[in-house]
N, C-alpha and C positions, 0 to 999 in steps of 0.2 A: 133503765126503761126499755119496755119491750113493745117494737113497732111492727104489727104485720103488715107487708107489702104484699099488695093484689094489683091485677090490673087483666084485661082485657076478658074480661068473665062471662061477657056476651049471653047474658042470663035473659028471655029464655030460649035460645036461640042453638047456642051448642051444649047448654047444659038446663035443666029444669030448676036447678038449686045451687046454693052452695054447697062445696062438696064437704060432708062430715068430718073429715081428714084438717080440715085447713079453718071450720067450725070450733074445732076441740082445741086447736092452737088459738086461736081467734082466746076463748075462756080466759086464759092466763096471759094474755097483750095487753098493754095499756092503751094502745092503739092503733087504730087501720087508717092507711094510707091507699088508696086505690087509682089509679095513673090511668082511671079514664075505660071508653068501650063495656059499660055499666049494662049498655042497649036499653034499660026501662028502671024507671025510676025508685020501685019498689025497692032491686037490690040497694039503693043507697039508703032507702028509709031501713030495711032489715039492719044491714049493719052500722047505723045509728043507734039501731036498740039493744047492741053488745057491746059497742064500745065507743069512747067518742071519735070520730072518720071526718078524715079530708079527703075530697075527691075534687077532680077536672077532668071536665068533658073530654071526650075521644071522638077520630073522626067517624066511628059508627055507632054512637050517641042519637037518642032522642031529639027531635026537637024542644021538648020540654027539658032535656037534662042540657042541652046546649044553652038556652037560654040562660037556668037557673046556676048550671057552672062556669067556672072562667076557664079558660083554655090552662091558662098554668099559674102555679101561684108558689111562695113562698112560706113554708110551716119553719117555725120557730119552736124547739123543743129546747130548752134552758139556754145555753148559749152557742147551740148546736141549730146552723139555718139550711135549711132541705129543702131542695125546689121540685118541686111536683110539676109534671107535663105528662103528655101522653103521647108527642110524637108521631110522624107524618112521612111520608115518602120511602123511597127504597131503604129497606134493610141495612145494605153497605153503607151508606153515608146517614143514617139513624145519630149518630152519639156526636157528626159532626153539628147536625142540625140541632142537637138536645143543645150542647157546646154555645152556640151561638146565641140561643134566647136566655143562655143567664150570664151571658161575660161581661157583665157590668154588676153584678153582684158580689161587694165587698163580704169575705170572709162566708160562702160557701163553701159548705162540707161536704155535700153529697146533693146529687139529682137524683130521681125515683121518674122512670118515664116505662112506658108498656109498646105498645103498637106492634110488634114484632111476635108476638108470643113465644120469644125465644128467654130462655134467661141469661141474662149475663154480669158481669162484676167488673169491673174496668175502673182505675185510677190515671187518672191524667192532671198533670199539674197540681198533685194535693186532693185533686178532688174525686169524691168516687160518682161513679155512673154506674146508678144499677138498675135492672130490668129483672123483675122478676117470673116473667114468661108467664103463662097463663093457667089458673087453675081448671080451666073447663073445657082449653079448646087447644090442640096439640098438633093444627095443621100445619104449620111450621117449626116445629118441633120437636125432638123423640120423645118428649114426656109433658108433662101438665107439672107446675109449678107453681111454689108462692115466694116468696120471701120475708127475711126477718132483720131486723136493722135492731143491735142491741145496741146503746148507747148508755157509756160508763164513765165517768168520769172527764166530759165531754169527749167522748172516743166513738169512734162508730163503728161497731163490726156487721157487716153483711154478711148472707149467708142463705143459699138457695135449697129447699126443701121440695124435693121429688114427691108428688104422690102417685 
């Protein structure tokens, strides 16, 4: 199975669209996972209509996307459980705070959280923490980014995609 990770897209804000680069991969995913900072609602209905998407509000979210999403939730892909967040506060201490809202979660594999627009890939205790930085807005960043989560045989490989 092949998961694209997005998160902090801030559409239409720092960008007008998604960007065609992380569209074309989107074609051949089975699904998107977006960690939030959406800014308007549309982008989650678009990419509803490419593939099926879990999303959680970010703290520069709509009020209508606040409402209608949970802050963070847990996706179940066969016997693989991925916690979705989007992540709050300074940078440095990010993956402490990711850390904390799921450690009562028996048998996590991986978090997927954004807010940073950095990407990163970090294993602690078994589990991965990954950030796939942002496809649209690189002010924290030397690049724009997505991510790809293939999952094989209950295995999870990550893997960050520069465009």
């Amino acid at each position: 199975m092949k998961i694209i990770v997005i998160a902090d897209t801030h559409i239409p804000v720092s960008a007008k669209e998604i960007p065609q680069a992380l569209l074309k991969d989107i074609a051949s995913a089975d699904m998107i996972l977006h960690a939030g900072d959406l800014a308007e609602m549309g982008v989650l209905n678009e990419l509803k209509k490419l593939k099926p998407t879990e999303a959680v509000a970010g703290n520069m979210d709509s009020p209508e996307i606040k409402k209608r999403l949970e802050a963070k939730k847990i996706i179940s892909v066969g016997n693989v459980k991925i916690g979705l967040v989007h992540g709050w506060g300074a940078p440095y201490r990010l993956v402490d705070s990711i850390k904390n809202e799921f450690k009562n979660i028996k048998d996590l594999s991986c978090v997927v959280y954004g807010h940073s627009h950095t990407a990163s890939i970090d294993t602690i205790d078994g589990v991965i923490y990954f950030n796939p930085g942002s496809p649209t807005d690189k002010i924290f960043a030397p690049y724009n980014s997505y991510g790809v989560l293939e999952i094989k045989d209950n295995k999870i490989t990550p893997r960050i995609v520069k465009i």
